[in-house]
PDB file of N, CA, C and O in Angstrom, chain B, residues numbered from 101:
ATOM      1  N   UNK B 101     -59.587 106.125   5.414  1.00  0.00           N
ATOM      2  CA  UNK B 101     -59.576 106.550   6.791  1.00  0.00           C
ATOM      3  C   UNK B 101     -59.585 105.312   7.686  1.00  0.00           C
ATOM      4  O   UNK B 101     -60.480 104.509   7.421  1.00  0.00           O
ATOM      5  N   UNK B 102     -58.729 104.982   8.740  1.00  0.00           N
ATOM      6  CA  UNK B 102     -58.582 103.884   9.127  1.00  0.00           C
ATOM      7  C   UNK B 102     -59.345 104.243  10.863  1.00  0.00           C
ATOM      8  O   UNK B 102     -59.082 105.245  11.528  1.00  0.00           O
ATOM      9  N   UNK B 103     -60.138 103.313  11.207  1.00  0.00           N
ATOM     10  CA  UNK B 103     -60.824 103.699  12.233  1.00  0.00           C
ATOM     11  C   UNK B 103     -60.975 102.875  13.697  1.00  0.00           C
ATOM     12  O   UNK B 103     -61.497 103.194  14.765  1.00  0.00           O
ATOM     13  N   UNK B 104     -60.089 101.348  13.121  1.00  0.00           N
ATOM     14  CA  UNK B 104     -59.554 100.717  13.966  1.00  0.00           C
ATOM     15  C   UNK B 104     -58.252 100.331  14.164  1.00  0.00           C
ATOM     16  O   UNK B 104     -57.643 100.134  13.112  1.00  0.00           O
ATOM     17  N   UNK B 105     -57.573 100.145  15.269  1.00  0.00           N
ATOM     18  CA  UNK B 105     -56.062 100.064  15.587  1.00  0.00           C
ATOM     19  C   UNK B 105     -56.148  98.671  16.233  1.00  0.00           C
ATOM     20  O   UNK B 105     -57.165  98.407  16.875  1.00  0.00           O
ATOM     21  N   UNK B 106     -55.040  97.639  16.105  1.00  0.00           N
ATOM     22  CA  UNK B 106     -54.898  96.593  16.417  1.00  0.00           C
ATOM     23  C   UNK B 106     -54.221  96.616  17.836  1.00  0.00           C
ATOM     24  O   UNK B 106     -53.325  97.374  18.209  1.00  0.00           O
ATOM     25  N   UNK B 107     -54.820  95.657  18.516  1.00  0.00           N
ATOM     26  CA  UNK B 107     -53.832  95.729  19.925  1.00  0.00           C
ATOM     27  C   UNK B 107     -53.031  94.530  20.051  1.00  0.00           C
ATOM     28  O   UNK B 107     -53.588  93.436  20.149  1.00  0.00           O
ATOM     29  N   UNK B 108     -51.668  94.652  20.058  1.00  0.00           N
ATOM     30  CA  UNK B 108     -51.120  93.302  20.488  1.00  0.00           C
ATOM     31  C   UNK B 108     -51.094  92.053  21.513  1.00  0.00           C
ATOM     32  O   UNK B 108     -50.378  91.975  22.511  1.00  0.00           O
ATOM     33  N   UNK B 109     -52.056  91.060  21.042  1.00  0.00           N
ATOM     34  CA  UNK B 109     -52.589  90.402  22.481  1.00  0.00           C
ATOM     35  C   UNK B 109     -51.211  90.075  22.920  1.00  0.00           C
ATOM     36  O   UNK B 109     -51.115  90.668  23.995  1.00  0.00           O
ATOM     37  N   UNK B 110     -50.016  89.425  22.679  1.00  0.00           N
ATOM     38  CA  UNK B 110     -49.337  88.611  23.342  1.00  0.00           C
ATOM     39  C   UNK B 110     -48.628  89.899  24.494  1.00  0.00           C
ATOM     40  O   UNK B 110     -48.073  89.587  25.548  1.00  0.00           O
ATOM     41  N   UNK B 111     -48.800  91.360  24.008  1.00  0.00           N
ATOM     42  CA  UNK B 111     -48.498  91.999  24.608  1.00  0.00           C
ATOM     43  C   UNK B 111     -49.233  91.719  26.171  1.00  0.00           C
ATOM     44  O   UNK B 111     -48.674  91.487  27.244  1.00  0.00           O
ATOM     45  N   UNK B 112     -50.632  91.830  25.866  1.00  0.00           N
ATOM     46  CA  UNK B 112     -51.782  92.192  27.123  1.00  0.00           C
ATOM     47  C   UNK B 112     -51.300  90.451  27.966  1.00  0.00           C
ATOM     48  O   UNK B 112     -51.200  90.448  29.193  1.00  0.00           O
ATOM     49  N   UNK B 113     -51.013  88.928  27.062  1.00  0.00           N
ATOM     50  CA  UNK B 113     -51.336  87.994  27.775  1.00  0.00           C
ATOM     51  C   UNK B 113     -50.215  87.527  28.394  1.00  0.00           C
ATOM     52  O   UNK B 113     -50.288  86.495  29.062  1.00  0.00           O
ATOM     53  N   UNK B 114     -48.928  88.271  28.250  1.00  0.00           N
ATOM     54  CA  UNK B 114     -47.608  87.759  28.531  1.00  0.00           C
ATOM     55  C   UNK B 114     -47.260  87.823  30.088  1.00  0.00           C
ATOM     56  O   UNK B 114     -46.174  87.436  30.520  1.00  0.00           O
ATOM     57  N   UNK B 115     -48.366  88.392  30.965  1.00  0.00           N
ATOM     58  CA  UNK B 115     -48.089  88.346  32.556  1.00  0.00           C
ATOM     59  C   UNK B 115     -49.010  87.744  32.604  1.00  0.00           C
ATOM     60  O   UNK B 115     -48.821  87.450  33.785  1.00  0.00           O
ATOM     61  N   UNK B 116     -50.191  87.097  32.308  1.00  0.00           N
ATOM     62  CA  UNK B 116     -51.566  86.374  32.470  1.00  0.00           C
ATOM     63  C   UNK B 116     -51.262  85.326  32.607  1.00  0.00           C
ATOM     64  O   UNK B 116     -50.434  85.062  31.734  1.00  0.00           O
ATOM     65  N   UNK B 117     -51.573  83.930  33.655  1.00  0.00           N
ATOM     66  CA  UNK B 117     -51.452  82.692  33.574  1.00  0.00           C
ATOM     67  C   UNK B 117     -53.259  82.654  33.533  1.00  0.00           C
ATOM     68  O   UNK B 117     -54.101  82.975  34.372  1.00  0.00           O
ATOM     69  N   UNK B 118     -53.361  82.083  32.092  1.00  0.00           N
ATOM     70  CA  UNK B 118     -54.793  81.600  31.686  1.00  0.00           C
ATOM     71  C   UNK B 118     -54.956  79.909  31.385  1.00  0.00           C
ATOM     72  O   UNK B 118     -54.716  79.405  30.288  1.00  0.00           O
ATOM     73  N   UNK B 119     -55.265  79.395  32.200  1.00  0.00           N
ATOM     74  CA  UNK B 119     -55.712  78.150  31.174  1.00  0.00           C
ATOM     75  C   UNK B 119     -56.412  78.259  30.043  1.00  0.00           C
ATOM     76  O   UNK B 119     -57.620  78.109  30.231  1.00  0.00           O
ATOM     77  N   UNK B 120     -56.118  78.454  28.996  1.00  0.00           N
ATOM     78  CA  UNK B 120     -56.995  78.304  27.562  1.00  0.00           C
ATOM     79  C   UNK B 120     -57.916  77.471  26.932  1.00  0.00           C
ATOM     80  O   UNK B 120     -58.527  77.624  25.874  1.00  0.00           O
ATOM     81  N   UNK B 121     -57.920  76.536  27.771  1.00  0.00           N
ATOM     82  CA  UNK B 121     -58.938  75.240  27.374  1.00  0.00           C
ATOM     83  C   UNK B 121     -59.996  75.886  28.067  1.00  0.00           C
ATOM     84  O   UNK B 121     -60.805  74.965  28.174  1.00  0.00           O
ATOM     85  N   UNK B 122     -60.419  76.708  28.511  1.00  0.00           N
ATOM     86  CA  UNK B 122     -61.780  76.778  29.049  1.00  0.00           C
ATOM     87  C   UNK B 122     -62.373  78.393  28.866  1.00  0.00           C
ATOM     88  O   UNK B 122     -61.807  79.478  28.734  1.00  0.00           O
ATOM     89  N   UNK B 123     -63.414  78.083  28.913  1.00  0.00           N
ATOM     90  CA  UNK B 123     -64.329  79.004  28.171  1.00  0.00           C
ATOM     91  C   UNK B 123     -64.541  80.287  28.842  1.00  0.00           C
ATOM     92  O   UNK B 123     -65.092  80.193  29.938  1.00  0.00           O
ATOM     93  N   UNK B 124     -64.167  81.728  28.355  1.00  0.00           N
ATOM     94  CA  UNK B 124     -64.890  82.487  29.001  1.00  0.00           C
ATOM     95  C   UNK B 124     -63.306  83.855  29.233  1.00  0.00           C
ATOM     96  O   UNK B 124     -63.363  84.933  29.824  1.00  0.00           O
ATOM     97  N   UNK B 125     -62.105  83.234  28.528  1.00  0.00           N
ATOM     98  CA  UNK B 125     -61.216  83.904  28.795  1.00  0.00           C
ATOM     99  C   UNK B 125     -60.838  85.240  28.109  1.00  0.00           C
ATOM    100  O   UNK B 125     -60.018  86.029  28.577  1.00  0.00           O
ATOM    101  N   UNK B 126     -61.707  85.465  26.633  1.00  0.00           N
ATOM    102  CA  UNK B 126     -61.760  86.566  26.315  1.00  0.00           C
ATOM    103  C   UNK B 126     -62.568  87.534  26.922  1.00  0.00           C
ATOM    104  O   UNK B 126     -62.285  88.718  27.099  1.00  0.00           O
ATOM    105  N   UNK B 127     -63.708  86.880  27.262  1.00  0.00           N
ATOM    106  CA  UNK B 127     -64.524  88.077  27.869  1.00  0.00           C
ATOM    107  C   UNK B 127     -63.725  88.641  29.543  1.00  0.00           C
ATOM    108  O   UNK B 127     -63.695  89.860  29.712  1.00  0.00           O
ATOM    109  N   UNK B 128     -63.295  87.990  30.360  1.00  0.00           N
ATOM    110  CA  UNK B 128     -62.435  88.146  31.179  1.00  0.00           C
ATOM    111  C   UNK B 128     -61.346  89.354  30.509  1.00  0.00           C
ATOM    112  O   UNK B 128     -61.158  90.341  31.220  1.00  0.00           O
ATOM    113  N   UNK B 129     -60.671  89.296  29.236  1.00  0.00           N
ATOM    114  CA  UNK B 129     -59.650  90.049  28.906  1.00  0.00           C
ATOM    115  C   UNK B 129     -59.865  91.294  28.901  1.00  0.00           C
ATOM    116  O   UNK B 129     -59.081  92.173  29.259  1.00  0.00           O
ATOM    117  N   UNK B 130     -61.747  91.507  28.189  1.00  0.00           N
ATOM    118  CA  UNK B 130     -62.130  92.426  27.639  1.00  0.00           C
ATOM    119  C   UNK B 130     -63.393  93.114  28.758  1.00  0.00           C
ATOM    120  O   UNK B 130     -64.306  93.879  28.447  1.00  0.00           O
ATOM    121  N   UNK B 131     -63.112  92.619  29.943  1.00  0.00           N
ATOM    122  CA  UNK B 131     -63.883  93.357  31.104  1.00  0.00           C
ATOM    123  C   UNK B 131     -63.486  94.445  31.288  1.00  0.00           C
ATOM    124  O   UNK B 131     -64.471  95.114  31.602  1.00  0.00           O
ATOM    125  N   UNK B 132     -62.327  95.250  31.282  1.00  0.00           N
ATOM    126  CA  UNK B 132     -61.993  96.700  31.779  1.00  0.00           C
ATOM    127  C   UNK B 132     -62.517  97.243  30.915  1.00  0.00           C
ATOM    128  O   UNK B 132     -63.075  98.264  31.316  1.00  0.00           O
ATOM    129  N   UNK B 133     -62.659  97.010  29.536  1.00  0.00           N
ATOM    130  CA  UNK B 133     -62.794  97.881  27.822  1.00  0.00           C
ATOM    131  C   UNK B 133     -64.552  97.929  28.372  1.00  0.00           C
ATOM    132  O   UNK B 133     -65.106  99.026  28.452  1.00  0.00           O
ATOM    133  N   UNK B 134     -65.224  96.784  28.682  1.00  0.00           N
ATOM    134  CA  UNK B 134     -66.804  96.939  28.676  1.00  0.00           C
ATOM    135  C   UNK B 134     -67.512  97.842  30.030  1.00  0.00           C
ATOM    136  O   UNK B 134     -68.667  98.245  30.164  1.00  0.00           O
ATOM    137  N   UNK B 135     -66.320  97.969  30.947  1.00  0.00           N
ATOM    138  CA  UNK B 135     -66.471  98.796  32.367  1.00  0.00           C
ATOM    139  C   UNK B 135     -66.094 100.255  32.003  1.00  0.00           C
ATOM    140  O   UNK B 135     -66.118 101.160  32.837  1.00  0.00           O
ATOM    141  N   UNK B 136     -65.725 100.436  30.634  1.00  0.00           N
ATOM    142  CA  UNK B 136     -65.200 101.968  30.159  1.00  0.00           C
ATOM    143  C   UNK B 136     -66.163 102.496  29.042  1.00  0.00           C
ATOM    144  O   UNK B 136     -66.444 103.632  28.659  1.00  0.00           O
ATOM    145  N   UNK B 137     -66.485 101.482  28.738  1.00  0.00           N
ATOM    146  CA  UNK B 137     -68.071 101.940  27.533  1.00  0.00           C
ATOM    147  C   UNK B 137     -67.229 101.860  26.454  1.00  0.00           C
ATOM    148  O   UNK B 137     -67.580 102.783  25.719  1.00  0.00           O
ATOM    149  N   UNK B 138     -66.215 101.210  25.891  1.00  0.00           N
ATOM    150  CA  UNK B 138     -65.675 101.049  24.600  1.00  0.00           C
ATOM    151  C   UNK B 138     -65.667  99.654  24.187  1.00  0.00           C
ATOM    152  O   UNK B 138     -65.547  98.548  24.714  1.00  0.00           O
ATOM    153  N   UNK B 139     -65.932 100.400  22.458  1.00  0.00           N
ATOM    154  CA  UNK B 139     -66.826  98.952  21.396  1.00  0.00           C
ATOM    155  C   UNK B 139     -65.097  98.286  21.142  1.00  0.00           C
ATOM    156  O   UNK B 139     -64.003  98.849  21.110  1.00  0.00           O
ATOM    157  N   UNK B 140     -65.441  97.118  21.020  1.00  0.00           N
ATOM    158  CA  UNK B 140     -64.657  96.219  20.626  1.00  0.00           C
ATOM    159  C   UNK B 140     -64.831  95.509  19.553  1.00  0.00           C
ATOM    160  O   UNK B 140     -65.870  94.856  19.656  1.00  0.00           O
ATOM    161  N   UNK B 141     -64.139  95.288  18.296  1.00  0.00           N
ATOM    162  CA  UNK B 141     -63.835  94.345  17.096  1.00  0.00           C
ATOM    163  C   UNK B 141     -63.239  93.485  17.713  1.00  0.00           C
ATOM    164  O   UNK B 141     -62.114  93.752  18.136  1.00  0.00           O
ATOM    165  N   UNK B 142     -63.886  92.047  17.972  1.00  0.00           N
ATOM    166  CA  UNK B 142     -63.264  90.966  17.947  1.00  0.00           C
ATOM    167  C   UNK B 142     -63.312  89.876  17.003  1.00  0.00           C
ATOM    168  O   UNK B 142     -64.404  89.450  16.628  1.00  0.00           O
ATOM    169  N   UNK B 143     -61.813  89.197  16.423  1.00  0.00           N
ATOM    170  CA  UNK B 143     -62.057  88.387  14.968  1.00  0.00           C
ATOM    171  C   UNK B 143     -60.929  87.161  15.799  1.00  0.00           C
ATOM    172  O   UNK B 143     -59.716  87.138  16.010  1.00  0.00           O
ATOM    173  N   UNK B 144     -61.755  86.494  16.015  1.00  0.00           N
ATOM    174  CA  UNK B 144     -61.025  85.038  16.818  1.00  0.00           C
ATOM    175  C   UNK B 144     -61.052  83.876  14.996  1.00  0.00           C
ATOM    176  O   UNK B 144     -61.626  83.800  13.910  1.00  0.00           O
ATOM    177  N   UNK B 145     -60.006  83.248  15.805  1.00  0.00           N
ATOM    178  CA  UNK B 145     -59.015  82.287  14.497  1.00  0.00           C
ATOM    179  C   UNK B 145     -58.478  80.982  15.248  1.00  0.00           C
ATOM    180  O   UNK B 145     -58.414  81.096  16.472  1.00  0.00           O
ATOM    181  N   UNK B 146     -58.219  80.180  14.888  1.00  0.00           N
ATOM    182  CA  UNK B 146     -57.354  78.768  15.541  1.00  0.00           C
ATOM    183  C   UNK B 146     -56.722  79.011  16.384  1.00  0.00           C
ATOM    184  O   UNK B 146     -56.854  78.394  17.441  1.00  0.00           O
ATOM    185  N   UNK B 147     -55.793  80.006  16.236  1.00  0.00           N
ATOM    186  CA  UNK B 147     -55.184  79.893  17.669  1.00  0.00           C
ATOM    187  C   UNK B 147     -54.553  81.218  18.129  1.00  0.00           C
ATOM    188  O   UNK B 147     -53.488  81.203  18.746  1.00  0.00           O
ATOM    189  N   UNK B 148     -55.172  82.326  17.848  1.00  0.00           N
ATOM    190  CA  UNK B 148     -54.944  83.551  17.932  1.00  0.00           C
ATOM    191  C   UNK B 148     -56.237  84.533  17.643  1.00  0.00           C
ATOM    192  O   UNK B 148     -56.960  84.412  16.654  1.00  0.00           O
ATOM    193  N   UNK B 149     -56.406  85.533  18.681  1.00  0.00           N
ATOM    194  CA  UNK B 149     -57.910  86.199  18.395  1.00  0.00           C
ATOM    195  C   UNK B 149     -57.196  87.748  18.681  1.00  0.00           C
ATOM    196  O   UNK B 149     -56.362  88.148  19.493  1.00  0.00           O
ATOM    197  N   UNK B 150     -57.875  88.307  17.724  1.00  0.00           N
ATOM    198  CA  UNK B 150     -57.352  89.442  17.212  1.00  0.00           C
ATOM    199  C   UNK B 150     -58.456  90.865  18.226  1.00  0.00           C
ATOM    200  O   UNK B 150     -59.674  90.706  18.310  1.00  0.00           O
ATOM    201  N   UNK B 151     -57.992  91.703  18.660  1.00  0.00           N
ATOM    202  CA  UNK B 151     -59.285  92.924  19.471  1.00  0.00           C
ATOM    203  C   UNK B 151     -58.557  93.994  18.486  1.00  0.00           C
ATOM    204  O   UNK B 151     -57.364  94.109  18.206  1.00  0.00           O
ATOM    205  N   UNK B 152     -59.739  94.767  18.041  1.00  0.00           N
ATOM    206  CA  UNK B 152     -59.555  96.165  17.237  1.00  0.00           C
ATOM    207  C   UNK B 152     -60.449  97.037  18.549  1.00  0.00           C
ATOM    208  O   UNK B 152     -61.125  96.812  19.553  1.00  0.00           O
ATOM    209  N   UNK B 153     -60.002  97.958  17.872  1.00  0.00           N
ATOM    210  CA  UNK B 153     -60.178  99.416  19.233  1.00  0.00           C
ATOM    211  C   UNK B 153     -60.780 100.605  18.183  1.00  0.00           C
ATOM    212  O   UNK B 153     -60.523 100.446  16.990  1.00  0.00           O
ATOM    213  N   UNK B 154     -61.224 101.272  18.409  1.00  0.00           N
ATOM    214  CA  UNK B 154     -61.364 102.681  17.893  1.00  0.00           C
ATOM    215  C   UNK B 154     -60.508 103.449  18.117  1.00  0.00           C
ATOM    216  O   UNK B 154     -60.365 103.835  19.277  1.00  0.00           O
ATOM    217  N   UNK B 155     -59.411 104.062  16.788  1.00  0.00           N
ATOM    218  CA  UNK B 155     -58.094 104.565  17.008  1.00  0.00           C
ATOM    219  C   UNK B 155     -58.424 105.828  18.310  1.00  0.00           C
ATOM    220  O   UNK B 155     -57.406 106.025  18.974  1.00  0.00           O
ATOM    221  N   UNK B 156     -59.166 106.350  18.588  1.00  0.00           N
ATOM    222  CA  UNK B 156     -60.233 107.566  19.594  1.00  0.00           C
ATOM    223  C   UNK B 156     -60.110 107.029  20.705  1.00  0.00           C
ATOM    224  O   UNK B 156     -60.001 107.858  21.609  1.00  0.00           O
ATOM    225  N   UNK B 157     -60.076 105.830  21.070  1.00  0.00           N
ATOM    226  CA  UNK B 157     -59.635 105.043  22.239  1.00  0.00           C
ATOM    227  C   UNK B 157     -58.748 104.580  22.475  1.00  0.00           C
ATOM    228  O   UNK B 157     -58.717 104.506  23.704  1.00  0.00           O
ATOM    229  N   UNK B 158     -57.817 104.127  22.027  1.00  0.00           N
ATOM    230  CA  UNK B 158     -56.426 103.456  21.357  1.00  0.00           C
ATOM    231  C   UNK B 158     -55.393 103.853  22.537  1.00  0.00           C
ATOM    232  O   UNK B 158     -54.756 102.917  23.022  1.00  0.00           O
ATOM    233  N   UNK B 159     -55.153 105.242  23.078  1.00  0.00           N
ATOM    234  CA  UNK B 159     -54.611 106.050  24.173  1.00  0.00           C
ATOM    235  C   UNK B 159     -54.729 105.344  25.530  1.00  0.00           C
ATOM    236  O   UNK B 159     -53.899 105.021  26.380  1.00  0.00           O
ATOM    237  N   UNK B 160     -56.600 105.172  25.384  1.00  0.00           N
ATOM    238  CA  UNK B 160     -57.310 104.503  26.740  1.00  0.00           C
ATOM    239  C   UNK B 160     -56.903 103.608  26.946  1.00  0.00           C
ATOM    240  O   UNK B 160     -56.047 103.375  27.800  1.00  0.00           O
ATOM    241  N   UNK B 161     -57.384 102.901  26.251  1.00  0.00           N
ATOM    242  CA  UNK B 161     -57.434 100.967  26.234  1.00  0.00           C
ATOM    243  C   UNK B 161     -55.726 100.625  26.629  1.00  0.00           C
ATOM    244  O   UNK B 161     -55.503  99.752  27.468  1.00  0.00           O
ATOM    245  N   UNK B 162     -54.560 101.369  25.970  1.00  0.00           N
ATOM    246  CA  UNK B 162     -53.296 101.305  26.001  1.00  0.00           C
ATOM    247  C   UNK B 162     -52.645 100.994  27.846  1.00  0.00           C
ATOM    248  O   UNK B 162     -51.917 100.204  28.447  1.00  0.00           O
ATOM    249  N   UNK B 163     -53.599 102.361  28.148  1.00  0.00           N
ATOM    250  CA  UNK B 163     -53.048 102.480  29.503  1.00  0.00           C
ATOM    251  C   UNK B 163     -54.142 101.729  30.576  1.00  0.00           C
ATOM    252  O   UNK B 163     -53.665 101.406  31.664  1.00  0.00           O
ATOM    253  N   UNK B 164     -55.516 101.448  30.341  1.00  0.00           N
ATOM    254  CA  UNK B 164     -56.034 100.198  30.699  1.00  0.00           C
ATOM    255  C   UNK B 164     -55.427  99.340  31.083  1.00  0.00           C
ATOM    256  O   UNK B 164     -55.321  99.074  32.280  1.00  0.00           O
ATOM    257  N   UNK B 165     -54.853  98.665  30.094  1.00  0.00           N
ATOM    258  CA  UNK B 165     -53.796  97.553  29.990  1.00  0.00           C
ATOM    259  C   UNK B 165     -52.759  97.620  30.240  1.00  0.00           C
ATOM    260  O   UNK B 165     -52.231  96.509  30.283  1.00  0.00           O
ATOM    261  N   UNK B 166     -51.849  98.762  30.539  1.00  0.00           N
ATOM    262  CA  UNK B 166     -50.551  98.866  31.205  1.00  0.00           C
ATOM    263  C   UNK B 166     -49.674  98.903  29.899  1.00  0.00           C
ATOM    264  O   UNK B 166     -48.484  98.750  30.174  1.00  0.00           O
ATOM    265  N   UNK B 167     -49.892  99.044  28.728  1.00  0.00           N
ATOM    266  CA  UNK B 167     -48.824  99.081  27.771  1.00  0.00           C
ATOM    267  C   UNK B 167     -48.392 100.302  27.090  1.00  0.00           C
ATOM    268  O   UNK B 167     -47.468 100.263  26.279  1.00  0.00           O
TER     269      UNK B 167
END
């Protein structure tokens, strides 16, 4: 049973001008998701950080984000 769905960041960051050298830009990403009461899987890596969703939210978070 699969219970998280992957969201495509380059989708969410491709209108975003972020400087990346500085601290604090995921939580910025993930302010609408924490203003809606939905849990977030986050698995950050070298140079790509991954957000899982609860497939139950997946709908939300989608149109949150405009995608």
């Amino acid at each position: 049973m699969t219970l998280f769905t992957k969201i495509n960041n380059d989708e969410i960051y491709k209108n975003i001008n972020f400087d990346f050298s500085q601290s604090g830009i995921l939580f910025e990403i993930l302010r609408p998701l924490k203003e809606e009461c939905i849990s977030v899987l986050v698995v950050s890596a070298y140079e790509r950080d991954y957000i899982f969703v609860n497939k139950n939210d997946f709908d939300k978070v989608k149109k949150i984000f405009g995608l």
